[in-house]
N, C-alpha and C positions, 0 to 999 in steps of 0.2 A: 737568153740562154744561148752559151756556144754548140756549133753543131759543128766544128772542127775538134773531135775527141781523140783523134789518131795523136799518138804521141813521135816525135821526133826521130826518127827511126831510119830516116832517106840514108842514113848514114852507116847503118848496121845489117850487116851480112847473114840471110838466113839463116843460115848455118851459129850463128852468134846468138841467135833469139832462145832467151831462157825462160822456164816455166815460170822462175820465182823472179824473175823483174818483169814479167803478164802480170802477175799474181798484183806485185808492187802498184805497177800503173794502174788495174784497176780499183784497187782502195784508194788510189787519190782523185778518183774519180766522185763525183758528187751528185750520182745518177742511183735511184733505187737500184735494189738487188736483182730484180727481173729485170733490168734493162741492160747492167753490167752482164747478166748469166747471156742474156741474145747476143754482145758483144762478144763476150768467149767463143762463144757455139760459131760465130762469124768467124772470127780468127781460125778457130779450127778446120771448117771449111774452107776458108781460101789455102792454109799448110795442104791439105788434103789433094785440094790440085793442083799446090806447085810440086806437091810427090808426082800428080798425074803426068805433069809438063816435064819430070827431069829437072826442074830447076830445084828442088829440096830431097834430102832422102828420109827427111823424119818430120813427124808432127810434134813439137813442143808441147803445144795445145792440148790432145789429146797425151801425148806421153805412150810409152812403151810399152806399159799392161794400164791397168784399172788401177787411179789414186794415184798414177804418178806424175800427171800432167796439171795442168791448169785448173786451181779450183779457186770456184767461185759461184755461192748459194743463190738461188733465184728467189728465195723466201721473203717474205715482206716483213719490212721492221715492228711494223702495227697493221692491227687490223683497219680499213679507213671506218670513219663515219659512215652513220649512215643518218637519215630523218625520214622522221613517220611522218602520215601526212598530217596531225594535228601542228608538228611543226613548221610546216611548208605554208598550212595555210595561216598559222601568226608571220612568218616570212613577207611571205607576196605584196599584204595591204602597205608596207612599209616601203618596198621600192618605188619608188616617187617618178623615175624613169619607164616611162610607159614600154618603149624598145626591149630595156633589160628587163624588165618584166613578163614579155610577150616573153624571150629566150629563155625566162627559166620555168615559164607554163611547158612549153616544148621540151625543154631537159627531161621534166619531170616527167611529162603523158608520153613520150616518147626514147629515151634511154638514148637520145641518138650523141657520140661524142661532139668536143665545141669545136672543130675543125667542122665537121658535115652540118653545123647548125652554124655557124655563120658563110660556109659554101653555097647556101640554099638561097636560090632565088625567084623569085614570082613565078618565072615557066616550069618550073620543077615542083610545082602542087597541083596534083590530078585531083582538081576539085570535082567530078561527076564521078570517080571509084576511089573516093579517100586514100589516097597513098602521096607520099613523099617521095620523087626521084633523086635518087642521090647520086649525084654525076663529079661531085667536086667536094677539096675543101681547100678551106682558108687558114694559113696559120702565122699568125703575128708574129710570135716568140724568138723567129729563128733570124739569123745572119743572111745580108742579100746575098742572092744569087748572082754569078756572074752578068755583069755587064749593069746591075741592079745597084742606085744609091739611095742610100736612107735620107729623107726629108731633113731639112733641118731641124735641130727642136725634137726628130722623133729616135725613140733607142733602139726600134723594129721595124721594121721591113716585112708587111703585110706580103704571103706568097700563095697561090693557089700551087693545089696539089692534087694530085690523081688519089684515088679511095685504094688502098696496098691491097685488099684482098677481093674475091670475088663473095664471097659473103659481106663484106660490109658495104659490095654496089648494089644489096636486094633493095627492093622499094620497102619502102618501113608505110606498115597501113597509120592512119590517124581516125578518131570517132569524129563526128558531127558536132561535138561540142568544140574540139580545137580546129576543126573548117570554119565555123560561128568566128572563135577568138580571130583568126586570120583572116579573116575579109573585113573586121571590125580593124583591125589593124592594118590592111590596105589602103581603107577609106581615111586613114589616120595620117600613116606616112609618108612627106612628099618625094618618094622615089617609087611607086606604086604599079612601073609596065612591066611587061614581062624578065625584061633583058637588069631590071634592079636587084641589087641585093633585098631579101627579106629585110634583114638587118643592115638596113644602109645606114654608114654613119650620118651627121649631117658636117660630124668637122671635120670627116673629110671631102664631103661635098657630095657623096650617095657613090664616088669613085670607091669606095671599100667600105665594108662591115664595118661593126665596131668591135672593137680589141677587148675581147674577150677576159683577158687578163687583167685588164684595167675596170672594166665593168663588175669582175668578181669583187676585184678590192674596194673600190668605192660606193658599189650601189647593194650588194646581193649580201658579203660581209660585217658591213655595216648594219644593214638590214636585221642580220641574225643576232647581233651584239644589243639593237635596240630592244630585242622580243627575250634577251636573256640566255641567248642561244651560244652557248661554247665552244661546240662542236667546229672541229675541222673542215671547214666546209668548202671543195671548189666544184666545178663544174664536171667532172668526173661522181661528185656527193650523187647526183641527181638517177647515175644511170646506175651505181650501183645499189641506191636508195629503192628504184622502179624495180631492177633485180629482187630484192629482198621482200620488197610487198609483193610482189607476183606469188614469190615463194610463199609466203605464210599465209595469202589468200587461198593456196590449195591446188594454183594452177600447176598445168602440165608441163617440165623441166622441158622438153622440146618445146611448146610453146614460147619461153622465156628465151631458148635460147633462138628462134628465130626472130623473135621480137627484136633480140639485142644485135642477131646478127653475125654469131659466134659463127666459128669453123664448127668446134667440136661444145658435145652439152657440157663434158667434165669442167671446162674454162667456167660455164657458168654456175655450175655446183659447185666448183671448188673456191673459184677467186671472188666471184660477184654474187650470190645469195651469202645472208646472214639470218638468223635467227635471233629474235631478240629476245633478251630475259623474260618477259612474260610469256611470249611461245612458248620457249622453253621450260618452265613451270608449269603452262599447263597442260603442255606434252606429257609430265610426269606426274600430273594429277589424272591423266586419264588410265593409270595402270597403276593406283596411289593401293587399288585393292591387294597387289599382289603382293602386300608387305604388312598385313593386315592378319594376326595368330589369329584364331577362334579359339575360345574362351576352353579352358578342361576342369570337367569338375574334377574334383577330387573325390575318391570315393571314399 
């Protein structure tokens, strides 16, 4: 995935930047609808302080009143998947890769994204007060970074990266069952000190995780097609999968949203809890009475 989205523009004088070729560039963009809305909200931000600086007298972005600027929906095309756990657990027994199996017991008991789970290394598990320190992450996907050249043979460029908000640096607690999984998986893999990845690759020698991207497609994907499984499934599936069981288990919406991490609970009510059709159903059997005539005789 390119992470050069700015469009050609060295060329074009603020004062020249129009609503409806924002508008334009971002449809040919190939980024969900929340990702182009941050983009705009960016754009408009920086018009905003080149008003500040004297260097612009108007915001495009923004526009003149309300509706006249740059529009662009943050609405999601589909709702994602999600899987219950009777799904997850015909899943698991099929990945044949022990690694990519430990990473999606973690996805799942844990909601943490696949950036902070392949960040995660041996000193970063407070095994005496079950928490996970999350100080880093890893992301494959993107274009090197200056000075940085991609191996031969590879299409990505493995990059560590800082955690963007102070809520998703909280320690994420784990139970004693996934301390168990992880030292079973210490004694397993030969990259096992403190200073190793969790998820060290071995092709790339325990120097980097493993690619997350490639381990969906091959190991977890697969996996889901063998047990008859349709559903849309990435690594993302797992945390707003853990979202939605919390929810229908009855837990408390702060709860989940500290779990997951969020700034605010609305993110987690609104984007990541689902209800699924049987909830649902028998949410509306538990008030089936109030639509319920009593009988009249006739005199």
């Amino acid at each position: 995935m390119k992470t050069n989205i700015l469009p050609d523009w060295k060329d074009v004088a603020l004062e020249d930047v129009k609503a409806v070729h924002v508008e334009k560039w971002l449809k040919s963009l190939s980024y969900a609808n929340g990702t182009k809305a941050k983009i705009r909200n960016t754009l408009c931000l920086l018009f905003n302080h080149a008003i500040r600086w004297e260097l612009a007298d108007r915001n495009p972005i923004s526009g003149p009143s309300k509706g006249s600027g740059v529009r662009q929906s943050g609405l999601r095309r589909r709702d994602p998947d999600i899987l219950t756990l009777e799904e997850m657990q015909l899943i698991l027994p099929r990945i044949s890769n022990e690694a990519i199996r430990v990473m999606v017991i973690v996805a799942g008991a844990t909601g943490l994204r696949r950036s902070e789970i392949c960040g995660l290394k041996w000193g970063d598990v407070d095994w005496a007060n079950l928490f996970l320190q999350l100080r880093r992450g890893v992301v494959h996907n993107s274009v090197p970074l200056k000075g940085e050249v991609v191996p031969d043979g590879k299409k990505s460029c493995p990059v560590v990266t800082n955690l963007k908000t102070k809520a998703s640096r909280r320690p994420q607690p784990i139970t004693d069952d996934l301390v168990d999984l992880l030292l079973l998986w210490r004694e397993s893999t030969p990259y096992p000190t403190d200073d190793d990845w969790v998820f060290a690759s071995p092709h790339e020698r325990g120097l980097w995780p493993y690619n997350p991207v490639a381990a969906m497609r091959y190991w977890v994907q697969s996996a889901a097609k063998q047990v008859g499984c349709e559903k849309a499934i990435g690594w993302h599936t797992f945390r707003h999968s853990l979202a939605s069981l919390l929810g229908q288990s009855g837990e408390n919406v702060k709860v989940v949203q500290e779990l997951l991490r969020h700034a605010s609970s609305r993110i987690t009510q609104d984007v990541y809890q689902q209800a699924d059709e049987t909830a649902k159903r028998e949410a509306l059997k538990r008030v089936a009475g109030l639509f319920v005539m009593p009988d009249k005789k006739i005199a």
